[in-house]
PDB file of N, CA, C and O in Angstrom:
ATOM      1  N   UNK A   1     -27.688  25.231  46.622  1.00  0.00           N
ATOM      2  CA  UNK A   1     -27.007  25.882  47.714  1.00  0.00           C
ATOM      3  C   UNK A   1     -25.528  25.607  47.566  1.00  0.00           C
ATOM      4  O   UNK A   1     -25.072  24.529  47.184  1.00  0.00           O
ATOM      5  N   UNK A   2     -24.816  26.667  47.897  1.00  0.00           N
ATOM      6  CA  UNK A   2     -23.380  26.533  47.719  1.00  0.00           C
ATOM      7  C   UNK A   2     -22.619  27.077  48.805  1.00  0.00           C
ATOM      8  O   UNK A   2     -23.267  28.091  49.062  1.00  0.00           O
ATOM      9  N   UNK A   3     -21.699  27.050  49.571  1.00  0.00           N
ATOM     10  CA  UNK A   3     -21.151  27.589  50.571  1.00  0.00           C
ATOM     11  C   UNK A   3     -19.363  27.129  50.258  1.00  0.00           C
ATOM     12  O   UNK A   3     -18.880  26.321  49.465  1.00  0.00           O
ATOM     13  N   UNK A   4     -18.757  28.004  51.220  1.00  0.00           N
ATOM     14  CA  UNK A   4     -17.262  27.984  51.170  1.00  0.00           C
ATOM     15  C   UNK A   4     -16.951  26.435  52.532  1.00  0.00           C
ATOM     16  O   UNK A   4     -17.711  26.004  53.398  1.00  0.00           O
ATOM     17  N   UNK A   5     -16.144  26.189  52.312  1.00  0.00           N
ATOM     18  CA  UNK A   5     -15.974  24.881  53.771  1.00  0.00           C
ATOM     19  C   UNK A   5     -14.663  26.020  54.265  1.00  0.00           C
ATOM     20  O   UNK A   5     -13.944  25.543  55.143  1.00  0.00           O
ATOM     21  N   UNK A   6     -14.217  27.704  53.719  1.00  0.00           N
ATOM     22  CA  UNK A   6     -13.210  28.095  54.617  1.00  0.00           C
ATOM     23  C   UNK A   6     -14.119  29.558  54.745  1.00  0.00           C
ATOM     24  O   UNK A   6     -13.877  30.541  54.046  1.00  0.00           O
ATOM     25  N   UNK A   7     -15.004  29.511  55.582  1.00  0.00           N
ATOM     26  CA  UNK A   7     -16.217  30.703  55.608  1.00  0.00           C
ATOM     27  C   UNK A   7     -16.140  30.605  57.023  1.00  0.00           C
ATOM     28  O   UNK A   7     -16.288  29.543  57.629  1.00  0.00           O
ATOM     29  N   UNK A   8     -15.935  31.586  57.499  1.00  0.00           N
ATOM     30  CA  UNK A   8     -15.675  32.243  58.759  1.00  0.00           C
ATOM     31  C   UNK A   8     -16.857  32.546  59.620  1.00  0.00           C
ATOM     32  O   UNK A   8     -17.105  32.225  60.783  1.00  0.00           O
ATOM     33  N   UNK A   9     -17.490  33.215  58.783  1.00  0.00           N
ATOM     34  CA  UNK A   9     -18.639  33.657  59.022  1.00  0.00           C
ATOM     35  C   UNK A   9     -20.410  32.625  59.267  1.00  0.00           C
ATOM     36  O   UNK A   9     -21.283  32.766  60.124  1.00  0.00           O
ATOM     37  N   UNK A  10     -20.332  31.892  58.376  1.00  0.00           N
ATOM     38  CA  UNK A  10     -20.752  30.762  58.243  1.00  0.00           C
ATOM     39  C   UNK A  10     -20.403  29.578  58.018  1.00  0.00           C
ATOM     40  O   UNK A  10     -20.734  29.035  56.964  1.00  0.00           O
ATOM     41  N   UNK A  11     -19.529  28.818  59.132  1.00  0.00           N
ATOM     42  CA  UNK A  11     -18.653  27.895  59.028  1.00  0.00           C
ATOM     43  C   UNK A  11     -20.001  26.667  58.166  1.00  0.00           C
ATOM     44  O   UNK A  11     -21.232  26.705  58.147  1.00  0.00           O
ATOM     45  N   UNK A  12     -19.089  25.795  57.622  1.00  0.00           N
ATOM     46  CA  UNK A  12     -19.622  24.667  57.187  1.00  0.00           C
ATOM     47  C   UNK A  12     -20.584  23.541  57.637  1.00  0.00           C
ATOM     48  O   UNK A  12     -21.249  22.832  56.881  1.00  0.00           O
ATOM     49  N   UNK A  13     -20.543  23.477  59.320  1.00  0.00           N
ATOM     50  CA  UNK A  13     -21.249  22.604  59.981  1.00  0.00           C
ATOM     51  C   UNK A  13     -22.928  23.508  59.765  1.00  0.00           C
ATOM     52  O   UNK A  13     -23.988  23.064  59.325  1.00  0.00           O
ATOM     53  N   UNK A  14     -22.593  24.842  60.262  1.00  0.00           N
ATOM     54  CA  UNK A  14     -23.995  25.795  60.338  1.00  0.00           C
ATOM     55  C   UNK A  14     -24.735  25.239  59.013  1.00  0.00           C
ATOM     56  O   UNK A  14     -25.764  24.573  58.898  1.00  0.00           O
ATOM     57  N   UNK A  15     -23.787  25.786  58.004  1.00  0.00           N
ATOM     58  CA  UNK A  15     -24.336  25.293  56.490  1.00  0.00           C
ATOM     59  C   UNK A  15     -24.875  23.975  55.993  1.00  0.00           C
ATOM     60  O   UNK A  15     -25.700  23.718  55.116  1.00  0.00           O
ATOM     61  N   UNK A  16     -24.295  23.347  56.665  1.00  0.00           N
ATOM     62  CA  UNK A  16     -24.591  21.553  56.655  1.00  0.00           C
ATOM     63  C   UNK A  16     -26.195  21.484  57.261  1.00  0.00           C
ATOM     64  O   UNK A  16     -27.114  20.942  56.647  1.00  0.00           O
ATOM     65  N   UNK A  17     -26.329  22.121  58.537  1.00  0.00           N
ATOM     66  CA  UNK A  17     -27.315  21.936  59.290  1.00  0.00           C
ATOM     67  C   UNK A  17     -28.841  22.097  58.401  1.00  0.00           C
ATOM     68  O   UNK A  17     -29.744  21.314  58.108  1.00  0.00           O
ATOM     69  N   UNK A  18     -28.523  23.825  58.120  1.00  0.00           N
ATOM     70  CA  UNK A  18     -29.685  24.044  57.027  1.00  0.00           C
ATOM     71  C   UNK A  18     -30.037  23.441  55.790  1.00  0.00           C
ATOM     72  O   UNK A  18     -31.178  23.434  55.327  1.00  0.00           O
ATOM     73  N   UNK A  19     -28.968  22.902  55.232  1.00  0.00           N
ATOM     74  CA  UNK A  19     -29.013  22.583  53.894  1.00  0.00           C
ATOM     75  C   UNK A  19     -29.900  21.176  54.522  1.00  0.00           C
ATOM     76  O   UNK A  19     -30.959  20.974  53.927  1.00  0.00           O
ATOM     77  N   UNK A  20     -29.673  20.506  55.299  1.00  0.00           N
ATOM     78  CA  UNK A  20     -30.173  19.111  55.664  1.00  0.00           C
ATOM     79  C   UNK A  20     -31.649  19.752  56.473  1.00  0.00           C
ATOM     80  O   UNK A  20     -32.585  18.977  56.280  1.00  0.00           O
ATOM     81  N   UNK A  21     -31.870  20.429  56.940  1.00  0.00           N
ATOM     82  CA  UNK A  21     -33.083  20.566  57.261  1.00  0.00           C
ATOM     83  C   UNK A  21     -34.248  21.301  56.282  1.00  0.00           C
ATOM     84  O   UNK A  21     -35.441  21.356  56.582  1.00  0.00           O
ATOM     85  N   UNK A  22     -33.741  21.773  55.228  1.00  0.00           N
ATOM     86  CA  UNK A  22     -34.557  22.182  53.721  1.00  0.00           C
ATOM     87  C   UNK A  22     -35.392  20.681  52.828  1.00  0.00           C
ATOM     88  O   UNK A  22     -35.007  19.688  52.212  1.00  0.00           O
ATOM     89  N   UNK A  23     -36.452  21.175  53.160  1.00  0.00           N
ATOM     90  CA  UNK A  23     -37.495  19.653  52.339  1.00  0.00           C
ATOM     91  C   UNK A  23     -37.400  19.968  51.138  1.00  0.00           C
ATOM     92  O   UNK A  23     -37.015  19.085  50.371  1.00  0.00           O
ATOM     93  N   UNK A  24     -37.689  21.201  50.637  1.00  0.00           N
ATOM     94  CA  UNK A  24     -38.223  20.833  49.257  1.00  0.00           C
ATOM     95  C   UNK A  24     -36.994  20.829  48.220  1.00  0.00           C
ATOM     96  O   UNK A  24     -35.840  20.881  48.644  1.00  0.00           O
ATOM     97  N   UNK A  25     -37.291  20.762  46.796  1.00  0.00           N
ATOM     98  CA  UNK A  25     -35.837  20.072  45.760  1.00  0.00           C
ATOM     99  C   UNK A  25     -35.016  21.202  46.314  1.00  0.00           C
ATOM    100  O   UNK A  25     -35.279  22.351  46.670  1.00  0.00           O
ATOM    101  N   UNK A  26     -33.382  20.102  46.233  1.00  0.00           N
ATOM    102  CA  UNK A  26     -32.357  21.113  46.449  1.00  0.00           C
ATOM    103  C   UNK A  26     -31.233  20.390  45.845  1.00  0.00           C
ATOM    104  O   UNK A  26     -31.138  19.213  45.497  1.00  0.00           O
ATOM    105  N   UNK A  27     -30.397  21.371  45.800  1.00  0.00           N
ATOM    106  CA  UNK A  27     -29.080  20.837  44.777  1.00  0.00           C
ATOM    107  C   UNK A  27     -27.715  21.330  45.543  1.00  0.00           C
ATOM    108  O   UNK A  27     -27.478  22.537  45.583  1.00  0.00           O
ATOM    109  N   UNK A  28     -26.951  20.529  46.062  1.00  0.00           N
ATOM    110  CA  UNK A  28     -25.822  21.580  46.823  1.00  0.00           C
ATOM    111  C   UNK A  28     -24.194  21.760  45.538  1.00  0.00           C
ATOM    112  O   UNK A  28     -23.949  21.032  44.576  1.00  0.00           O
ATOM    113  N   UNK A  29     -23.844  22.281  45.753  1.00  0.00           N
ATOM    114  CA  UNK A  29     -22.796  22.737  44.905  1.00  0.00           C
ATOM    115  C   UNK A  29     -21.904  22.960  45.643  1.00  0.00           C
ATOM    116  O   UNK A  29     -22.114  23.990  46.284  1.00  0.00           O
ATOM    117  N   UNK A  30     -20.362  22.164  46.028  1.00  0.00           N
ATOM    118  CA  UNK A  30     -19.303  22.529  46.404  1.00  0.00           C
ATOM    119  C   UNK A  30     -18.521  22.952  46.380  1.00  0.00           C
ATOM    120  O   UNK A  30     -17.708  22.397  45.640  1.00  0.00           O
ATOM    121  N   UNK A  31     -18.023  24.224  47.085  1.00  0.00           N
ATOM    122  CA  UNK A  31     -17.323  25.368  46.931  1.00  0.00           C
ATOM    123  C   UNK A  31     -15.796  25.088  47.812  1.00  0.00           C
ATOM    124  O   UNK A  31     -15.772  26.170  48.398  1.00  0.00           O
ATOM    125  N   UNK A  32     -15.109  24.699  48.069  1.00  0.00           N
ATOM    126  CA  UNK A  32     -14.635  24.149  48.890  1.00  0.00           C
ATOM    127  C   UNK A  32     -13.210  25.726  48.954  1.00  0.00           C
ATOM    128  O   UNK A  32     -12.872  26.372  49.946  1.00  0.00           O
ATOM    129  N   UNK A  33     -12.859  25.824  47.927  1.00  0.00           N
ATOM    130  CA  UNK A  33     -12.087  26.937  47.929  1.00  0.00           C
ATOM    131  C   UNK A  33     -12.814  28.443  48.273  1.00  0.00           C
ATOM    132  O   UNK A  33     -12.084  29.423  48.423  1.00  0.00           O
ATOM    133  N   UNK A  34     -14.355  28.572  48.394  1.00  0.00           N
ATOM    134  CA  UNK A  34     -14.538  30.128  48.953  1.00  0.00           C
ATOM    135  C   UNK A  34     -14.944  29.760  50.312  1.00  0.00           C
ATOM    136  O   UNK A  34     -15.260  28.748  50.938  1.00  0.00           O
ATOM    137  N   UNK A  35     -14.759  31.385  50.553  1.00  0.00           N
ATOM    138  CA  UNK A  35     -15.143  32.061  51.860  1.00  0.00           C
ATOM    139  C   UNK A  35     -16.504  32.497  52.049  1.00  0.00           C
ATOM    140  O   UNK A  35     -17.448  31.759  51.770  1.00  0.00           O
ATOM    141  N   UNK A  36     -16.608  33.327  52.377  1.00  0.00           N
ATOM    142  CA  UNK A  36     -18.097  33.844  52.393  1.00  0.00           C
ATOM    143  C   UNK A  36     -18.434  34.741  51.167  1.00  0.00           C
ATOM    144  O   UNK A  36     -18.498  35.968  51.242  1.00  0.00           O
ATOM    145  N   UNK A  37     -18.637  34.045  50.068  1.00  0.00           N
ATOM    146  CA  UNK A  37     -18.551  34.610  48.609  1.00  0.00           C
ATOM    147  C   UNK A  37     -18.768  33.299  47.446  1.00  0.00           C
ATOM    148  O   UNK A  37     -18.497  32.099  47.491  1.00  0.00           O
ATOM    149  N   UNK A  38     -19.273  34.015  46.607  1.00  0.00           N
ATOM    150  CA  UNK A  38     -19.251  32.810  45.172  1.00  0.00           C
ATOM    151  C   UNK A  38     -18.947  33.717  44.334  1.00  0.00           C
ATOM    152  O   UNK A  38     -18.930  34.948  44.308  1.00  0.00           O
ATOM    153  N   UNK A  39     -18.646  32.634  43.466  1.00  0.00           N
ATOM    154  CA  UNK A  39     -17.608  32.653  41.880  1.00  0.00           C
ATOM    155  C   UNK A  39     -18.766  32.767  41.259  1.00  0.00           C
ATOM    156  O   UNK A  39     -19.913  32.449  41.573  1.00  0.00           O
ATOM    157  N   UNK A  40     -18.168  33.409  40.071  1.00  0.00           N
ATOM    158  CA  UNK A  40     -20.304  33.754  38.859  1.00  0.00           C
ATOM    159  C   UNK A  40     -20.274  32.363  38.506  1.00  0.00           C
ATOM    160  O   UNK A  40     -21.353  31.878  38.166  1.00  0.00           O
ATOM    161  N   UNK A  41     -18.969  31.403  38.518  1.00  0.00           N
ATOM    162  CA  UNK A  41     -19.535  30.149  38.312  1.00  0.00           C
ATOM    163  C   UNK A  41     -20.593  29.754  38.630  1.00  0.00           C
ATOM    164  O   UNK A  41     -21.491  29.222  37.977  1.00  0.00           O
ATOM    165  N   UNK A  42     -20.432  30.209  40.433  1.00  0.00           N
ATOM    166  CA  UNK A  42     -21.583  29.238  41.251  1.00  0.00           C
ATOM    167  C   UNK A  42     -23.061  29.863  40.716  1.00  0.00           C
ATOM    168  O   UNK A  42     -24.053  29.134  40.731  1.00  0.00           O
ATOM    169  N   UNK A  43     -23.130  31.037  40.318  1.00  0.00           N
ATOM    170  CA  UNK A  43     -24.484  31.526  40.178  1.00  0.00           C
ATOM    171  C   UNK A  43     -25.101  31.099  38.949  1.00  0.00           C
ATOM    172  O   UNK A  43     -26.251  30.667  38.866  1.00  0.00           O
ATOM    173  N   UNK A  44     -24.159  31.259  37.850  1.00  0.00           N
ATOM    174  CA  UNK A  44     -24.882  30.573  37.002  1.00  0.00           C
ATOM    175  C   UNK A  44     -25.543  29.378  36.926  1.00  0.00           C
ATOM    176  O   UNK A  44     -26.660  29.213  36.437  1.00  0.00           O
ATOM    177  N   UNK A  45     -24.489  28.136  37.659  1.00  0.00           N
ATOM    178  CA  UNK A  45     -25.141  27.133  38.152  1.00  0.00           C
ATOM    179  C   UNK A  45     -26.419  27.288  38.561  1.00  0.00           C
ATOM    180  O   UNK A  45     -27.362  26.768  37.966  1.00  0.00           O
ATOM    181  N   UNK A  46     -26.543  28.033  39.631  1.00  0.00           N
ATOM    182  CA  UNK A  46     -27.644  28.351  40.381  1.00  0.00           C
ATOM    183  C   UNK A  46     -28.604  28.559  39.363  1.00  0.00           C
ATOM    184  O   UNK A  46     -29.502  27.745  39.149  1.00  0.00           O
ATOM    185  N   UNK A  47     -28.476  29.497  38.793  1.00  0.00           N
ATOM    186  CA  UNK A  47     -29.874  30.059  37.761  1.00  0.00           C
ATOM    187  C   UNK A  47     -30.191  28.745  37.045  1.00  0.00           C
ATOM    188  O   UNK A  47     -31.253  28.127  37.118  1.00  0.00           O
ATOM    189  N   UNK A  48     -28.932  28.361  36.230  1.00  0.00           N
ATOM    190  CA  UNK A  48     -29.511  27.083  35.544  1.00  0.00           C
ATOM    191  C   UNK A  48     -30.436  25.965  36.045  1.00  0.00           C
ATOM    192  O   UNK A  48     -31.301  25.395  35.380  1.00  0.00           O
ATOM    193  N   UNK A  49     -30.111  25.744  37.334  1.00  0.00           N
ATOM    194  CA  UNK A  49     -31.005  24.838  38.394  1.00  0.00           C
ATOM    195  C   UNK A  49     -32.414  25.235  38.334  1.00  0.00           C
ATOM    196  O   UNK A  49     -33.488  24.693  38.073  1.00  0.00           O
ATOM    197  N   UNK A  50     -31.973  26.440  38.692  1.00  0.00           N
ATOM    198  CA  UNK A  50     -33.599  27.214  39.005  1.00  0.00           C
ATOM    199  C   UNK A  50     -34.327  27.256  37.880  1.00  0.00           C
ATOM    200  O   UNK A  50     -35.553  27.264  37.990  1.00  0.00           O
ATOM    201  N   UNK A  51     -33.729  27.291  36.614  1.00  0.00           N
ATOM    202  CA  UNK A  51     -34.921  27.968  35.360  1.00  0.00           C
ATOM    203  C   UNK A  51     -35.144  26.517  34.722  1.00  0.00           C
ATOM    204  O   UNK A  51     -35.765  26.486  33.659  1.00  0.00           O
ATOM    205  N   UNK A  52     -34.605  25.078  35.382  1.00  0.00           N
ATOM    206  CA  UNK A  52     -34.662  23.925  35.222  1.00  0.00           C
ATOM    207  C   UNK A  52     -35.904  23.624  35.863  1.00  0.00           C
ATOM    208  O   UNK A  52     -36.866  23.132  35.272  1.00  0.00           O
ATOM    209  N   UNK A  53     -35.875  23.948  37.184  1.00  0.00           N
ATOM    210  CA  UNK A  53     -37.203  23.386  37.867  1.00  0.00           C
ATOM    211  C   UNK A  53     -38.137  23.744  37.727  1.00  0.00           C
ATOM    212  O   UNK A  53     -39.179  23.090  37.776  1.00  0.00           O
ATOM    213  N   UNK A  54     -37.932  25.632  37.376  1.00  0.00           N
ATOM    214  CA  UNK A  54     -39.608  26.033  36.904  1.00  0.00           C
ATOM    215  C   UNK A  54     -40.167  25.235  35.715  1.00  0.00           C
ATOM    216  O   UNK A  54     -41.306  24.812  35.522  1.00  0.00           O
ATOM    217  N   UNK A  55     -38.928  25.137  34.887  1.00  0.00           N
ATOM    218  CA  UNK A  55     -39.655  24.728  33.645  1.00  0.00           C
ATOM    219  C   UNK A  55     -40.256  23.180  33.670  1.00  0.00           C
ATOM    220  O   UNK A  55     -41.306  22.885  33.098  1.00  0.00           O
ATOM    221  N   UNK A  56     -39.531  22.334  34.332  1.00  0.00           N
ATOM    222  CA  UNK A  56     -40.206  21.128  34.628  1.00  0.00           C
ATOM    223  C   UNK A  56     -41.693  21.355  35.383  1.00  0.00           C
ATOM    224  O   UNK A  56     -42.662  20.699  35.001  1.00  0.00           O
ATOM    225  N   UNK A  57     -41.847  22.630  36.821  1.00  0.00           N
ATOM    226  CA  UNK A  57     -43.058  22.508  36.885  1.00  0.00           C
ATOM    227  C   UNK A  57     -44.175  23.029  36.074  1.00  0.00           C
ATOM    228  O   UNK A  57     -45.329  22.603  36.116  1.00  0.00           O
ATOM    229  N   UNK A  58     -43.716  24.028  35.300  1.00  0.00           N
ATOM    230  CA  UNK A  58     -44.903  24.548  34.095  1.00  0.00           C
ATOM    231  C   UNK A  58     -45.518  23.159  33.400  1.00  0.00           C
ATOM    232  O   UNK A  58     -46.712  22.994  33.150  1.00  0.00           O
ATOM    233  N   UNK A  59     -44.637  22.361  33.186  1.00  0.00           N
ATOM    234  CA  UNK A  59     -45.901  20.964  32.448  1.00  0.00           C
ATOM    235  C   UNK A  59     -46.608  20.448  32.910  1.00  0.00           C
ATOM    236  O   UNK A  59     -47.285  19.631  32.286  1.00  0.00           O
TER     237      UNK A  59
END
């Protein structure tokens, strides 16, 4: 999960809230310079995470 801390729309506390109430694996990624938007940085990150965990659970 990644969010902006200058997001208007979804200020940072909202974001805080959910991210802390999500049980299962999670990874947060700090965006501190976006708004309500990500950089393909952040997504790639993202995918990489993700095609990390499937593959750990396939074994």
């Amino acid at each position: 999960m990644s969010f902006g801390y200058n997001d208007m729309v979804c200020p940072p506390t909202t974001s805080y809230a959910v991210y802390n109430s999500i049980l299962s694996p999670k990874t947060f990624i700090p965006a501190p310079e976006t708004e309500h938007y990500n950089y393909p940085e952040l997504w790639r990150e993202a995918w990489v995470w993700g095609e990390k965990l499937l593959m750990e659970n396939k074994k």
